[in-house]
N, C-alpha and C positions, 0 to 999 in steps of 0.2 A: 502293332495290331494285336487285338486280344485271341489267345488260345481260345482251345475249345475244350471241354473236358473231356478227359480219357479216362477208362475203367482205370478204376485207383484214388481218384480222384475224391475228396470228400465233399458232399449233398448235404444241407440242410435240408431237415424236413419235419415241420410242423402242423399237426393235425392228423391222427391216422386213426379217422373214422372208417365208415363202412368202404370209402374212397381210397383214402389217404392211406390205410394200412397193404392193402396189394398193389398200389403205385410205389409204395417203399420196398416192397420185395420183389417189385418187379426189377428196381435197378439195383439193388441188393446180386440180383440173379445176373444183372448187366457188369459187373466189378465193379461198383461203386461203390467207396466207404458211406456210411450214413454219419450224421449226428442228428439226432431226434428229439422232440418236446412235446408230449401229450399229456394233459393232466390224468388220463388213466392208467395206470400201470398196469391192468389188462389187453391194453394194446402195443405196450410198449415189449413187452415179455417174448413173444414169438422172434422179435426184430432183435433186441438185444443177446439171446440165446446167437441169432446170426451172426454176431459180430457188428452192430449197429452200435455205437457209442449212444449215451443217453442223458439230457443234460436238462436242468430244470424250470428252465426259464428260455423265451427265446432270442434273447441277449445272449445268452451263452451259445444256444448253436449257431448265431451269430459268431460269433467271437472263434468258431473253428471253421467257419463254412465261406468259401465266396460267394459259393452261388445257395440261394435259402428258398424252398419251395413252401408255399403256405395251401392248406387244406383246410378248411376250415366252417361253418356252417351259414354264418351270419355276418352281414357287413360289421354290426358292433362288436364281436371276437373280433374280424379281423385289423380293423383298428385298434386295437387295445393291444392285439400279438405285435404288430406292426409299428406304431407308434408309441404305446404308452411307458412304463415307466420303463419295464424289464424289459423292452421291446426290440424288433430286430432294427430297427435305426439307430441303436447304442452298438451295437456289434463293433468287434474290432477290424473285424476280417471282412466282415460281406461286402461282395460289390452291384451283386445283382439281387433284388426281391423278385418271386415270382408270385403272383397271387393268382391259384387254382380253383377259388371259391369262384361264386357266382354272386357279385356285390352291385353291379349299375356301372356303368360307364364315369359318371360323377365321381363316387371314391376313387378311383382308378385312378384319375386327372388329380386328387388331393392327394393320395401316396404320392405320383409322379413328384409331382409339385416339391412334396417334403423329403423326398428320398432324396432328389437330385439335389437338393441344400447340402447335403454331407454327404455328393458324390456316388451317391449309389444311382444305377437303372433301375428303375420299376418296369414289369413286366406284367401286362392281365393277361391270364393264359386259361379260361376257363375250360371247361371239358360238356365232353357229351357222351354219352354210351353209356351211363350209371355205371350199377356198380358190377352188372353184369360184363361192363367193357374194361371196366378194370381189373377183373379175377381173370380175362384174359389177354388182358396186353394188347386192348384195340379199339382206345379211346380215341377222340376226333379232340385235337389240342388246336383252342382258335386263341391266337397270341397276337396281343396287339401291342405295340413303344420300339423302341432303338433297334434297329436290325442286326448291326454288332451283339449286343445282348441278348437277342434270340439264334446268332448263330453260334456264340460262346452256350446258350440253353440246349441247343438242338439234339444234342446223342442221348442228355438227360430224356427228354422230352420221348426221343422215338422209342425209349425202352421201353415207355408204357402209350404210346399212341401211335396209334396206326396209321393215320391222317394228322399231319402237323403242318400246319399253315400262318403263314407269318402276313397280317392281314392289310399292315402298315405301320408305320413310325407313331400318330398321332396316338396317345395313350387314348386306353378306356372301347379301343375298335372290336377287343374280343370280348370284352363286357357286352356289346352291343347286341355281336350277333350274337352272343349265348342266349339274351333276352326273346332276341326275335325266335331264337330255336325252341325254347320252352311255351313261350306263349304260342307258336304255333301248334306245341302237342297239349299244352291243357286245350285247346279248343278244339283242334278234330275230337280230343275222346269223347267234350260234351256234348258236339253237334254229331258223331258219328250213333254215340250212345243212346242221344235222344229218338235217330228217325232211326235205329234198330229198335226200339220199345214199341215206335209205331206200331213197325212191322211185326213185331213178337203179337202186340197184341190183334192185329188183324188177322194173323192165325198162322204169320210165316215160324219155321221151326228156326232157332238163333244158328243151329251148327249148319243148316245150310248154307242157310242167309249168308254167314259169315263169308262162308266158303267160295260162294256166287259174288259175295264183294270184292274180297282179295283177290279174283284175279278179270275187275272189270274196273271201269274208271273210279269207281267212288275208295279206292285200297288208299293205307297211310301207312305209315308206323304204325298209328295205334291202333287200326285196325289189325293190320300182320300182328304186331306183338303183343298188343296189349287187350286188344277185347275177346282177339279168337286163342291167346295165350291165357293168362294170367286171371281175368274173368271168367272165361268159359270156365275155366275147372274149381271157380268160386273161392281162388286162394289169395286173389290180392296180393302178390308179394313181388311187384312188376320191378322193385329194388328203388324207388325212392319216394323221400318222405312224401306226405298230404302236407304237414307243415312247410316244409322247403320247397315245394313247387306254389303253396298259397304266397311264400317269401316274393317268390322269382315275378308270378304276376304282378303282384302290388310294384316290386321294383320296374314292372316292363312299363307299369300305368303312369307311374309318377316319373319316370324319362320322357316317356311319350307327351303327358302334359307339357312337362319345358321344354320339349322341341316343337311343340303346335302341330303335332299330329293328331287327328281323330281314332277313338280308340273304343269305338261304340261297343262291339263284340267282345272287344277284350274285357270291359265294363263288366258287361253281363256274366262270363265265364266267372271273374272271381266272384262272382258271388257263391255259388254252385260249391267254389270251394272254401268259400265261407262257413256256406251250412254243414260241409262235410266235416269240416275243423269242429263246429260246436258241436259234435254228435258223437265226438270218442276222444281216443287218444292222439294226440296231435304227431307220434312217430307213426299210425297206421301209414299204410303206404297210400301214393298219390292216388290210385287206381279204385281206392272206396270213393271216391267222389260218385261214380257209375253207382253206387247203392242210392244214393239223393236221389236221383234220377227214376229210380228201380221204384223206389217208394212214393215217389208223385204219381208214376204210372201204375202201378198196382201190380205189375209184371215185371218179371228178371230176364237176363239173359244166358240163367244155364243152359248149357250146349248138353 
């Protein structure tokens, strides 16, 4: 029967983005040795001072790691970390891939596919809480493939998630719902944003408004967190990309179409975040969409 890992144990861990870097200090903080691969060596610097081994390619932290968590921003990185030439499928050592990105259910079933040729489990393990849930070690881990593999994952896993659920065997299950969880928050913010503009401009004040929303039926996430947080104080900085969430729709839409789901609303959302992408920089955070919005109506929603 396969162990499970114990403080001591050595992590692969690849991609220590805005994510990636305090999920690796979290189990740093758990006793786990790291071995790490990021092409910036400003992220790699804090982890390495810890005692994180640091290796250049992720074939190599393959080659000292069983188990190799991938972080990472876009399905095409993670195919390339994963499969291409230096990739964690040449590894000596690893038995298990974990992929933390947010990629579609599809790549998910093609690592499965290629990993288990040479013996390894693939594991889709994507997250939710940004990066706000990551600075405190209380991310939602939806883990979908082999149950043995997620419970040899699991101590990794709870270092840094609060909520770790194993969703079932069939690869690509926590791709799935991570889709369903993002397209539902780019859509409450644009239908919630939208009939808030109404109301802004029919003369309601926003920091009421707000406040009469959240605790009556129309409340969300994005309302608690994101409209009467992060807009109201006009800082935008709700912790993840506009580019990465325009990513995550387009991926929710083109699933949807090859399952023969209708996807009318979701349609309409990327667009919104379409315009938002051609109007700046594509790392603003997801939360300037709400300016598109601001500027069709002629009115904002500072509180």
């Amino acid at each position: 029967m396969t162990t499970s890992p114990a403080a001591g144990d050595t992590i692969g861990f690849i991609g220590l983005g805005a994510m990636g870097q305090k999920m690796a200090g979290h189990l740093l903080d758990h006793g786990f040795n790291l071995a790490l691969s990021d092409p910036n060596p400003e992220a790699l610097a804090p982890l390495r001072e810890r005692g994180a081994q640091v290796y250049a390619t992720p074939r190599e932290v393959a080659d000292h790691a069983a188990i190799v968590l991938v972080c990472v921003p876009t399905p095409a990185i993670v195919e390339q970390v994963v499969l291409g030439a230096d990739g964690v499928i040449h590894g000596q050592q690893v038995k298990i891939l974990v992929d933390h990105s947010t990629t579609g259910p599809s790549l998910a079933r093609q690592l499965h596919r290629e990993l288990e040729e040479r013996g390894i489990d693939a594991l889709d393990a994507p997250l939710a809480g940004g990066a706000a849930g990551a600075q405190a070690g209380t991310l939602s881990v939806m883990v979908g493939g082999e149950k043995r593999a997620f419970e040899r994952c699991l101590p990794a896993f709870r270092a840094f998630g609060k909520t770790v659920e194993h969703l079932g065997s069939e690869p690509g299950l926590g791709q799935t719902l991570k889709l369903v969880n993002n397209m539902i928050v780019a859509s409450t913010l644009v239908a919630s944003s939208e009939a808030m503009l109404f109301g802004v401009k029919a003369g309601l004040d926003p920091r009421q408004m707000i406040d009469m929303l959240n605790v009556s039926t129309a409340r969300s996430f994005t309302s608690e967190h994101i409209l009467a947080g992060t807009v109201m104080r006009r800082e935008f900085d709700f912790g993840f990309r506009l580019d990465l969430m325009r990513k995550d729709v387009r991926l929710f839409l083109a699933e949807a179409e090859n399952s023969g789901v209708p996807a009318f609303t979701s349609a309409v959302v990327k667009q919104f975040f379409d315009q938002a992408l051609s109007e700046g920089d594509p790392a603003r955070d997801m939360s300037h969409v709400v300016q598109v919005l601001e500027q069709l109506a002629g009115v904002n929603l500072q509180g």
